[in-house]
N, C-alpha and C positions, 0 to 999 in steps of 0.2 A: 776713885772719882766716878760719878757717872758716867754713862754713857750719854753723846752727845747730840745725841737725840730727846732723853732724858733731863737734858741739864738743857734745852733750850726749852722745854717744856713747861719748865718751870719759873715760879714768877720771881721778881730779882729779890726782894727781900726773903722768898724761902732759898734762895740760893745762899743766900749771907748766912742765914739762919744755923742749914745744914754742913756747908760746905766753906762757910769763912772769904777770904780774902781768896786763897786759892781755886777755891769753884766761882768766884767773880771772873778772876783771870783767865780762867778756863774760856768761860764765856763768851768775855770781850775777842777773845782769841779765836773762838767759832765764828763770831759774826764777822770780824775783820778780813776774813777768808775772800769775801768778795771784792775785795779793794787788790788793784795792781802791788806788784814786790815794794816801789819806790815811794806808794801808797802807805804801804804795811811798816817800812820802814821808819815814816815819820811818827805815824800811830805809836808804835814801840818807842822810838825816840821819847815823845810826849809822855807816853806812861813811866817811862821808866826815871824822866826827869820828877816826874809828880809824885813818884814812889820812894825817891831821896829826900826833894824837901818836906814831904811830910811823914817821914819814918817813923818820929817819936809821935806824932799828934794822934789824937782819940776824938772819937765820938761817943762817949759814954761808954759801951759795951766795945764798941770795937776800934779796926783800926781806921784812920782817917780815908786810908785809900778804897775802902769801901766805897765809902757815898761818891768817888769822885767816878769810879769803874760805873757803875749805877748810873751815875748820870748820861754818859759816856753811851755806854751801851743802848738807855732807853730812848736816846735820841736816835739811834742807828735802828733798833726793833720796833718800837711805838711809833717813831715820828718817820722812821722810812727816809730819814736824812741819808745823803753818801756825800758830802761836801765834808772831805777832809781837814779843811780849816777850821771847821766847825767845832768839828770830832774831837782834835787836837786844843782848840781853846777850853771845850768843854772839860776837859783829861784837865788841864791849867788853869781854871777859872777861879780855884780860890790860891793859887801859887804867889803872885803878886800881892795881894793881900794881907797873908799870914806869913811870906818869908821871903819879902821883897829885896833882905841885905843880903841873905845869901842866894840868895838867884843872882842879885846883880854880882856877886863876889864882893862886896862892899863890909866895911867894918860893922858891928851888930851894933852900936852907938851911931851911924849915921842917921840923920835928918830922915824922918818918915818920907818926906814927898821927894828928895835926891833917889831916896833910895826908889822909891816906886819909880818915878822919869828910869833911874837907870836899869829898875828889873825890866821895867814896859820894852824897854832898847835892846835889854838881852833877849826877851822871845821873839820881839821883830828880826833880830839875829839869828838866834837858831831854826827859825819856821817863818816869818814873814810878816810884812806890815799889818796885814790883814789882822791874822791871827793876835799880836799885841793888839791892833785896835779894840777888836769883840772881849779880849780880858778884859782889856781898860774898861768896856762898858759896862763889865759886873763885876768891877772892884769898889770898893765902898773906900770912900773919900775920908780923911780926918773927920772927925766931927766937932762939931763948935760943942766946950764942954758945960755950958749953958742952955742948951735947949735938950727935949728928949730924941733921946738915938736912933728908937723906931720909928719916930717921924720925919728925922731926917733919911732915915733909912729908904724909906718908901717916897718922899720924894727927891732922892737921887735917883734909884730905878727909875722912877715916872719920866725924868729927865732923859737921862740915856738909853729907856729902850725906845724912849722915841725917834730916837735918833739911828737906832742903828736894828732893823729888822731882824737880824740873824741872832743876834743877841738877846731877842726876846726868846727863842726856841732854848739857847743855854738856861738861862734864868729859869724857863716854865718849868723843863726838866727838875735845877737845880731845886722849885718849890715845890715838884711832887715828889722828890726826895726827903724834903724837908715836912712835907704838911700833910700829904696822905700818908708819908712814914713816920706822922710823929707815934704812932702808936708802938712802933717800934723803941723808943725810949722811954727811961723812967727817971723817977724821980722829980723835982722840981724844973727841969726841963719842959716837961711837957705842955704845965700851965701858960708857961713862960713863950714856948714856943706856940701854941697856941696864940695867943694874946699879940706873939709879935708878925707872926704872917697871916691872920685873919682878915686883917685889914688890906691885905693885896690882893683878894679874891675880883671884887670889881676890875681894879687895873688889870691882870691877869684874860678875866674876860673877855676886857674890850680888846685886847691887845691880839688875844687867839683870835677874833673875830675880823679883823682888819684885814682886807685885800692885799694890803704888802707884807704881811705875815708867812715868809714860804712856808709853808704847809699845806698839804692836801684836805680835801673833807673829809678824807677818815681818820688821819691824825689830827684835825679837831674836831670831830664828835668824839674821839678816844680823850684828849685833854680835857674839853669842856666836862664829861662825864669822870673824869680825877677830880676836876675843882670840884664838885657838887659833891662825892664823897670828901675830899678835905674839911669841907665846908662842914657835913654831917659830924667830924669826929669834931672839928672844934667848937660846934655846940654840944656835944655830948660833954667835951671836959667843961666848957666853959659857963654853959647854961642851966645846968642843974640838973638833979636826978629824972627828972619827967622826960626828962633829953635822952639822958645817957640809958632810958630802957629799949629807947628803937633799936630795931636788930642794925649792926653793923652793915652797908651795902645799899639799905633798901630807901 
């Protein structure tokens, strides 16, 4: 493994690139250094719950616990976060979501919303009200199977991060993982992912821009200046060849 001076050097997707899941780890383990033992202990807690229930899931090329370390950490380096509730929902944000039965210990046939009520009650259990609240805010709700999903998608988020500040900082992470790293996947994904977070770019915006937004001005001139590259790559796939000759960045 690198040195770690080296491996904080470097930017998180060439960390995955080169060094996998284990140079992620490595990482979040560098930067956690600043947080008190009792601090350190929940973080570990968090990750290692989020390293079980998604052990088998994938992200195309890799493993799930990638983008969730990624998120995790870019909120700690980029946004200069140290609210450990934060950190810890971030590590958990899609946990309720994708394996709400067995987080709650619940039969894999139980009711979608039992089970979420009872996963949301086991993180309030193991870490705190808090912490289940900000999951809850970027968990995606049943969706009515008559309408489109990315539009219900985007206005749930619109809904709940209005509601809850700290949870837009989850979320923005969670989209520059998702939309300045789409180019990190292949396949039919891409368009796809494209197409379905291009349209959060405005919300996204407004949202970094807001006075109750905790964030400093340099982590949003840092975020603001992600959107605009996201923004870049999703017209490159999405707008056509004339698009896609701009250089990457600029």
């Amino acid at each position: 493994m690198a040195s770690p001076t080296y491996l904080r050097s470097m930017p998180l997707h060439a960390i995955t690139e080169v060094y996998g899941e284990a140079g992620l780890r490595d990482r979040f383990e560098l930067e956690v250094e600043r947080f008190d033992p009792a601090q350190r202990d929940r973080l570990g807690a968090a990750l290692e719950l989020a390293a079980r229930l998604h052990r088998d899931d994938r992200r195309v090329r890799e493993p799930y616990l990638n983008h969730l370390l990624r998120v995790a950490i870019r909120i700690i380096v980029y946004y200069r976060v140290t609210d450990v509730d934060v950190i810890v929902a971030a590590l958990l944000h899609d946990a309720v979501e994708d394996h709400p039965a067995e987080l709650a210990d619940l039969p894999a046939d139980s009711s979608r919303s039992a089970a979420t009520e009872a996963a949301l009650a086991e993180v309030a259990r193991r870490f705190n009200p808090r912490v289940a609240r900000l999951v809850a805010a970027v968990t995606n709700p049943e969706y009515a199977p008559d309408r489109d999903r990315d539009e219900q998608y985007r206005a749930h988020l619109a809904e709940s991060l209005e509601r809850e500040p700290w949870a837009r900082v989850i979320k923005i992470s969670d989209f520059t993982d998702n939309g300045v790293g789409v180019i990190h996947t292949t396949g039919d994904k891409v368009p796809r992912s494209a197409r379905k977070y291009r349209p959060l770019l405005p919300l996204l915006r407004d949202l970094v821009r807001r006075p109750d937004t905790p964030l400093d001005a340099e982590a949003r001139t840092h975020i603001l200046g992600q959107l605009d590259l996201a923004e870049q790559r999703f017209a490159a796939i999405l707008d056509g060849p004339e698009v896609a000759r701009v250089p990457a960045g600029e």
